[in-house]
N, C-alpha and C positions, 0 to 999 in steps of 0.2 A: 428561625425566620426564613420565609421563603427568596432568595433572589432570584432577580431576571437571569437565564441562560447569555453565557458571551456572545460576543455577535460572531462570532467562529459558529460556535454552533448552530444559533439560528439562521447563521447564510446555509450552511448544510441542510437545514430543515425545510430551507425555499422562501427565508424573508431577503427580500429584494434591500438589497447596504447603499445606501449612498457614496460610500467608496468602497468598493470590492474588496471583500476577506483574500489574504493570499498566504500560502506557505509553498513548499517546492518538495516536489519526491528526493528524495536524497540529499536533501538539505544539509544534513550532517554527514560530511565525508571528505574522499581525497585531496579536496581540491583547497581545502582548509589546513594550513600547515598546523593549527593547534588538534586540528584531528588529528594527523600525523603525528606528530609527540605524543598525544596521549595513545595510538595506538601501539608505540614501539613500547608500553608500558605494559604488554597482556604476551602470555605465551603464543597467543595463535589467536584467528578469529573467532573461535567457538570459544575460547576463555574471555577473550574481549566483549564476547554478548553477554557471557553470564558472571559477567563483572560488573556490580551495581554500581560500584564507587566509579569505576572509568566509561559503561555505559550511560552513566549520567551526567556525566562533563559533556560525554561526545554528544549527546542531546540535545542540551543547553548552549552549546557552543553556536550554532544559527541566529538562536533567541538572541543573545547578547550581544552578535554582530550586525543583527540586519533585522531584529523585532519584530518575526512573522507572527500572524496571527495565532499562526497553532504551532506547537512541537511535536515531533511525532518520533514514538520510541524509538528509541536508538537497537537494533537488532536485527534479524534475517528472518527472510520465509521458511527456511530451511529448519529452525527451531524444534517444530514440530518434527519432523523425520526423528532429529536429533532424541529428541525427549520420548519418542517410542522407542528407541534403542536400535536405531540404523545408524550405522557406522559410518561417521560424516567426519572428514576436513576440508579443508581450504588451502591449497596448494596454489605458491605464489607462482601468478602468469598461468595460471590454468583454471584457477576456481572452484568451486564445489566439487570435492570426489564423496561419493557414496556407493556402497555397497549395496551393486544392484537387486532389486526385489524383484521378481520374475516368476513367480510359482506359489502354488496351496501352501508352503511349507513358510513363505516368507512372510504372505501376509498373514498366517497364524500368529509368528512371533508379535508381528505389531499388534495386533487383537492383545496378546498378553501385557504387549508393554504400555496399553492404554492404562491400566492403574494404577502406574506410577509416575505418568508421563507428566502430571502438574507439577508432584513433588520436586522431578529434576529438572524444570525448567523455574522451580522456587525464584531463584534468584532475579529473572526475569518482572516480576511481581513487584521484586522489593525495587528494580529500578523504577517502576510504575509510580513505584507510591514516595520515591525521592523525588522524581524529575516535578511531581505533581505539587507537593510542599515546597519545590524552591520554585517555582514559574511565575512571572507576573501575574495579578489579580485579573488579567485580561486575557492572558494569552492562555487557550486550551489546548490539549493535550491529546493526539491520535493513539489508540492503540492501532494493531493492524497483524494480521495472519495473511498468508498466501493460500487462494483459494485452493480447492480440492485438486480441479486439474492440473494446475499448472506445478504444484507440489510434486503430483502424483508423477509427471514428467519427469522429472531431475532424480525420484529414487527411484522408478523403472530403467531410463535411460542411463544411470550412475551418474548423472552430472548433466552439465549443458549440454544440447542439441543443435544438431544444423536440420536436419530430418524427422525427429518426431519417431524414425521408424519404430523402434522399438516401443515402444507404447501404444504408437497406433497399432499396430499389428496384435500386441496382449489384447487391446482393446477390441477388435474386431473379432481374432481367433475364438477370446470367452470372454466374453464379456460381463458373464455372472462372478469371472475371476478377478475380473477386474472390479464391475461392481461392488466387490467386498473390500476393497484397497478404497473407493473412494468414501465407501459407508464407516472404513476406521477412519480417514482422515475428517469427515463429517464429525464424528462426534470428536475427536481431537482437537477439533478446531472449535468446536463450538465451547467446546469445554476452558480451553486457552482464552479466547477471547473476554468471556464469562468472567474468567478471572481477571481479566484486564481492567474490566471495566469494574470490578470490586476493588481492585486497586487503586481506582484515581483513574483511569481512561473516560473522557468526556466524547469522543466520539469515535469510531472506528472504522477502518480501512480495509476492505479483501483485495489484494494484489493480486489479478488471472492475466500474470502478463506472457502468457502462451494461447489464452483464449483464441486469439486470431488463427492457429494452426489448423481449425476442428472445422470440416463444412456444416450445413445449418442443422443437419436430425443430430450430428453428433453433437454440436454446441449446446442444442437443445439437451440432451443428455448428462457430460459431462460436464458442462461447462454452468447452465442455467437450474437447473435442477438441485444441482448441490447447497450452488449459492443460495438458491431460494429457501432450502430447507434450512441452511443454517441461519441465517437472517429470522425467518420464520420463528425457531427457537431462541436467538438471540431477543428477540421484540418480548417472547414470552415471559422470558427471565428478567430483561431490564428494559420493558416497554417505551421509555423516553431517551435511550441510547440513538443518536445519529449514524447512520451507517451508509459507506462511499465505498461502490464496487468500480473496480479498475478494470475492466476486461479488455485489455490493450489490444486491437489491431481487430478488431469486430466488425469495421466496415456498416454496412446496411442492419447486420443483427444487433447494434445499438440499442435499435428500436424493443428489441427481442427483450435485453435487457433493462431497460425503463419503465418498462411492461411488466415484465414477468418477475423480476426478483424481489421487489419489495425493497430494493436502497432506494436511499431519500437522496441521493447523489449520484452521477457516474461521472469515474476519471475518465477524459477522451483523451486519444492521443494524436501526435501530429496530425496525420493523416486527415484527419476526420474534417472536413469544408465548415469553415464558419455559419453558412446557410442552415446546414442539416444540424449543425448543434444549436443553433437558436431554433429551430423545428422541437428537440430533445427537451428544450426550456420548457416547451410544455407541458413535461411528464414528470421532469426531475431536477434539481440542481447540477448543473453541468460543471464540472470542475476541468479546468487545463486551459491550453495548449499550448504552448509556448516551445517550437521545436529545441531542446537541448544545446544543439550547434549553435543557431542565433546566438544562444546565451554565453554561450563559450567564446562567438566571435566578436561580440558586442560592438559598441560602432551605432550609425544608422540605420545597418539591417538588424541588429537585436531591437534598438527604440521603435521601429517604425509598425516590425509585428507584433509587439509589444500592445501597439497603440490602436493595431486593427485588430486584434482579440480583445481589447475593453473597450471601442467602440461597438463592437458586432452583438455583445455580449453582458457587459455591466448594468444593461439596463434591465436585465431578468434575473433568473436565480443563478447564482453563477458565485464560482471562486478561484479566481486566478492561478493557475500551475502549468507546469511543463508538460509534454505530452506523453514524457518519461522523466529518468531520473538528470539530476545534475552528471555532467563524466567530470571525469580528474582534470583535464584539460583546459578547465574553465578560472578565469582569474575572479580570484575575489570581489573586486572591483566590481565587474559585471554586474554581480549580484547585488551590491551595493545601488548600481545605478535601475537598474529591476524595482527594488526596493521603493527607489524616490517615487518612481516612475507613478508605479500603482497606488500612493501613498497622494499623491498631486492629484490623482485622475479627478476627485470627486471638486476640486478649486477648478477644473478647467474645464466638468459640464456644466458647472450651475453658472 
């Protein structure tokens, strides 16, 4: 028998809610002491992604605290590197180290390690197809991959950036070299996702949150092009999947991406003026902003922006988030009162 799609997914699709769908980018994390317990229960972060039983608490743990509309997989961007066979940890107070790819020689290996690279990211799947059998009959379920560049940054660069140099510079010096790095993560990614959503993933996520680094022929390039194709492919394989591109710190090329990619959504981030994302309503479902800190400092200045992002905004296609992720910082509570906040909105327009 056929059912109506959640209103999770038809706010992503562009039907206008009566009270705005909401979830948060890093919903599941530090800042949750049960996250914290259940993380000191995994060798390391990269056993703790590819830990069904404990990636699917860490999930589920938002849902049960604060009944967002969607949940969204508990895991990293970084996955993929992982599952083509780049040598990836997580080194505490420093973050992602990877063994940099820089040459013909590096990105061959990954070309090889694409045929194995679903199998060892198995376990990933099987958290898919948990979190999705215990979730409320309402609440939907994000998969989500890290676009091509911004991936492509952290195993060029060996890890986080302040400069970008190293990458831009591959990218500039050959770019047909580089070209081949984003064309294995293209189908990695398309491949990954694919499987997500045969697992139980109702809508999914590209995270290009380096997109901002790249001026406009490169963004155009690296940045839009990829996305495009793999969406493009994604639509092919499971044509009714919703899909929300993140390209954080885009500025004016917004436009570029609401245009050109084919998501039925785009994450804005702080930055981005309320004006110009009700302009964006007319292209796509706009999901965010809610700067992080606010949420962290809560008070009146968290309510107040709160209440000027679903006045500007709740009355188009739109779904409530942050303009990034949650930080550690942030007291529970806050979220809690976030929560009521967007939960009240639709009793205090009517």
């Amino acid at each position: 028998m056929l059912t109506q799609p959640k209103s999770f997914v038809r706010a992503i699709q562009g039907e206008i809610q009566a009270r705005p769908c909401f979830w948060l980018m890093r919903q599941a994390g530090r800042y949750l002491p049960e996250y914290r317990a259940t993380r000191a229960q995994a060798k390391g972060f990269v056993d703790l992604c590819l830990r069904p039983d404990l990636a699917t608490e860490i999930t589920l743990q938002p849902i049960r605290r604060y009944g967002m509309d969607a949940a969204i997989l508990f895991s990293d961007i970084l996955m993929i590197p992982h599952g083509l066979g780049q040598k990836l940890e997580f080194k505490e107070g420093e973050g992602p180290v990877l063994e940099p790819v820089t040459d013909a020689a590096g990105i061959a290996a990954l070309e090889k390690g694409l045929e194995g690279s679903l199998e060892k990211l198995g376990p990933i799947f099987e958290t898919v197809s948990r979190v999705k059998a215990a979730l409320p009959l309402d609440t939907a379920l994000i998969g989500f991959a890290g676009a091509p560049w911004t991936v492509a940054t952290y195993m060029v660069e060996g890890g986080g950036s302040k400069d970008f140099a190293k990458v831009r510079l591959l990218a500039a010096r050959d770019p047909a070299l580089f070209e081949k790095l984003i064309d294995v993560l293209v189908e990695a990614t398309t491949r990954y996702l694919s499987r997500q959503v045969e697992a139980g993933a109702e809508v999914l996520q590209l995270f290009d949150t380096w997109a901002g680094v790249l001026p406009e022929d490169e963004y155009q390039r690296w940045a839009i092009e990829p996305v495009k194709e793999i969406i493009a492919e994604i639509r092919n394989r499971h044509p009714a999947i919703p899909i929300i591109y993140f390209p954080k710190g885009s500025g004016m090329l917004y436009t570029h991406a609401a245009a050109e990619t084919g998501a039925d959504a785009l994450g804005i981030d702080t930055a981005v003026p309320l004006e110009f994302a009700k302009l964006l309503q007319h292209q796509v479902t706009v999901q965010g902003n809610l700067d992080p800190i606010k949420l962290a400092a809560g008070g009146k200045a968290m309510e107040e922006s709160i209440n000027r992002i679903l006045a500007a905004l709740a009355g188009g296609r739109f779904v409530f988030n942050l303009g990034h992720g949650v930080i550690p910082q942030t007291p529970p509570e806050h979220v809690a009162r976030l929560a009521e906040i967007v939960r009240g909105w639709r009793h205090r327009a009517n």
